[in-house]
N, C-alpha and C positions, 0 to 999 in steps of 0.2 A: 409594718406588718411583720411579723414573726412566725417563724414554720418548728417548734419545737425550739431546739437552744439556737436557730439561724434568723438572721436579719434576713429577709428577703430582698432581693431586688433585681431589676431586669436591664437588660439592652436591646435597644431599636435605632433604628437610622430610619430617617424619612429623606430621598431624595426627591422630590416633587417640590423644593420650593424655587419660585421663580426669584430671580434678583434684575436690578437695573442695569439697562445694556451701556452700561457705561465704559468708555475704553480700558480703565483698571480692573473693573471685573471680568469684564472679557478679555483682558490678557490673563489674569489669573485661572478664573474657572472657564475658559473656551465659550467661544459662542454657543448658542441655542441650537436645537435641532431644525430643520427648515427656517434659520433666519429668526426664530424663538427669540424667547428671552435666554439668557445663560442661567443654568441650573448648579446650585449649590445642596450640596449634604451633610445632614446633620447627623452625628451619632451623641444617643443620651445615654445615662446611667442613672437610672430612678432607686426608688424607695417604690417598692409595691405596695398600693392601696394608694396611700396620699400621692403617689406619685412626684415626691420633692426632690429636684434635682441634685445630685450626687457630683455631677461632671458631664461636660460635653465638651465637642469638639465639631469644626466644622472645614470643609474644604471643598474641591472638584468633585465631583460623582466618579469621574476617570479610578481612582482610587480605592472605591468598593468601601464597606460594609467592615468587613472585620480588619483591615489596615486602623480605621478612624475607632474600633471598638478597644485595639490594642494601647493605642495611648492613654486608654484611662486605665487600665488592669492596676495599675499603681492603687488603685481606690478600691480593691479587692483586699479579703482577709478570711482568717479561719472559720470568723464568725457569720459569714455570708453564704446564703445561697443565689446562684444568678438563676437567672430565667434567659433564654432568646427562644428566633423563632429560626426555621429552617437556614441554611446559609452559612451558619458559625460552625458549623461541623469539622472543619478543614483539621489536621491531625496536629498542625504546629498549633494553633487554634488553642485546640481542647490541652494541649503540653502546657501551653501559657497558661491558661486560667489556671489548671490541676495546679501547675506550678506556685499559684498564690496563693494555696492551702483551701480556696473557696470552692464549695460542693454545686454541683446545675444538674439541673433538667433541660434537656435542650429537645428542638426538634431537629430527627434525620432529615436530610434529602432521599425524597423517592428513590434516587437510585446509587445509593448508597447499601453496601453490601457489609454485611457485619459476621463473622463468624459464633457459631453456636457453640459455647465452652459447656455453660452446665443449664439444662432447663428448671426453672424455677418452681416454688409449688403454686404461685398466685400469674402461671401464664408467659410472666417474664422471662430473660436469660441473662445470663453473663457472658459478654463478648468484650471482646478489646481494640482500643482504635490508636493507631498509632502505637504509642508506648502505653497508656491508658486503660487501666482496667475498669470496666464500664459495665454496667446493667442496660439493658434494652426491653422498652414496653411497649407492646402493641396495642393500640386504641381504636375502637368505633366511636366513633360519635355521630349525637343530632343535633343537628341546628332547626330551632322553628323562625318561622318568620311571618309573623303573622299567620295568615290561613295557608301557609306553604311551609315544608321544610325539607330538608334532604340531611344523608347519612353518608360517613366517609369513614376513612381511616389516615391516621398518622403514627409514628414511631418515636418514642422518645428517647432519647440517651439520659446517662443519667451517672455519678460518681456515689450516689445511694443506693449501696451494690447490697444491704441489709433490706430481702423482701418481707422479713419479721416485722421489722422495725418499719417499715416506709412500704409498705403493700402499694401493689398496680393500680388501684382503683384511687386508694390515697393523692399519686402523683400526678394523676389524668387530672383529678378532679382541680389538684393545685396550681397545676400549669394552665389554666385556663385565666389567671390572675396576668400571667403577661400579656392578653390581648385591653386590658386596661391602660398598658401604655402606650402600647398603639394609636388606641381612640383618642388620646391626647393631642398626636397630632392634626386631627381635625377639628378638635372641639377647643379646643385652650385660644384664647384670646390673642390676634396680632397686634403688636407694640405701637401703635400712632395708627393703623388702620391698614397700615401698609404690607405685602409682601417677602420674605422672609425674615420676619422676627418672633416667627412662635416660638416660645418657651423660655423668651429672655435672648435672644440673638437670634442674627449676627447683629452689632452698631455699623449702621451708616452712616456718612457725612453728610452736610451738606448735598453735594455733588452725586451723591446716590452711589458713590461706592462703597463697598465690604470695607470696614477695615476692623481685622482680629487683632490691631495689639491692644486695643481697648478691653479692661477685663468685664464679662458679659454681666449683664444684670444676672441675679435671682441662680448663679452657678453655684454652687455649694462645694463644701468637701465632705459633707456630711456634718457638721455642726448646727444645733439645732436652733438657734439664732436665725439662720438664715432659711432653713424650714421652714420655721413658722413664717416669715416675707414671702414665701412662696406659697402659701393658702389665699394669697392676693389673685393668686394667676389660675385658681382650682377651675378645673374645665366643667363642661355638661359630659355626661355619658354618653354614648353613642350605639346605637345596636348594633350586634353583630353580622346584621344583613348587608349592613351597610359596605362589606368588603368579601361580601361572600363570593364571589367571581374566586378569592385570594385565600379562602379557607375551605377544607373537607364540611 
């Protein structure tokens, strides 16, 4: 999917998958919460729409979110726009990406505080985080859910600081495409039936432990070869109610 002259694509982490409490992975990824099972995390790097794997990475949850989002930025370029969702904001964060020439729409954290440089005509502003000079949009939205729905608001950051060219209503409307790869991870197919292999990883043994030096099914670097092996694994859609607790 394509946003004008940009490739789109997004990043998410799902830390909810459970793995086997076998002494190797619970030496690597720590045991479970309450005697659990030990919990591993995953961060992807999609192609918006088909949602075909680009890159991922996997390790302990202990480690967060944009650590595991930072080892793929190598798979970033001019011609990219990213997408995330609240959380990637962090200022070395936003320097890294800017850094790899590639433009985002991200979501703020609620309490995140952004400076007003110049107010726009379609709503918007121009503020700067970090080193980063940024646009910032303010959004309402609705969600229906069947015979229910409720209204919120979110904030987007955004290096599409042109409100001529890329209007507020434009960006609201685009960024709704990253909650597509969200639902991925609840709808996409687990690999033998079993607990953490959506999306093509982690490979287990035998023995039920992780082991990453195996290189993952269905990973890509973007070559379209391996795309298309990846319409093998196309999930179901998933409504958005479904996680409404987690969105405005």
């Amino acid at each position: 999917m394509r946003f004008g002259p940009f490739r789109m694509v997004s990043f998410d982490g799902c830390s909810s998958i459970k793995i086997p409490d076998s002494e190797r992975n619970v030496e690597w990824f720590g045991p479970g919460s309450r005697g659990g099972y030990p919990m591993l995390e995953l961060m992807t790097l999609v192609e918006a729409g088909p949602r075909a794997l680009i890159g991922t990475v996997f390790g302990p949850t202990s480690d967060g979110e944009t650590a595991y989002a930072r080892q793929l930025l190598h798979h970033l370029g001019p011609d990219m726009l990213v997408l995330w969702d609240k959380g990637f904001d962090a200022n070395a964060f936003l320097a890294a990406v800017d850094g790899t020439g590639a433009k985002f729409p991200g979501r703020l954290r609620a309490n995140r505080r952004t400076p007003v440089l110049t107010r726009l005509h379609d709503g918007s502003y121009l503020s700067v985080i970090g080193t980063v000079p940024v646009r910032v949009v303010e959004a309402q939205i609705t969600v229906n859910c069947g015979d229910d729905s409720f209204t919120g608001s979110y904030r987007l950051v955004t290096t599409l600081t042109d409100a001529h060219r890329y209007p507020a209503p434009t960006l609201v409307t685009l960024y709704h495409q990253r909650w597509e790869h969200e639902s991925a991870y609840y709808a996409v197919p687990y690999a033998h039936g079993r607990p953490g292999t959506a999306l093509g990883g982690p490979h287990r043994n035998r023995a039920g432990d992780v082991v990453p030096a195996r290189r993952l099914p269905n990973i890509t670097d973007g070559d379209a070869g391996s795309r298309r092996g990846q319409a093998r694994h196309r999930s179901r859609p998933l409504q958005l109610h479904h996680r409404h607790g987690d969105r405005p």
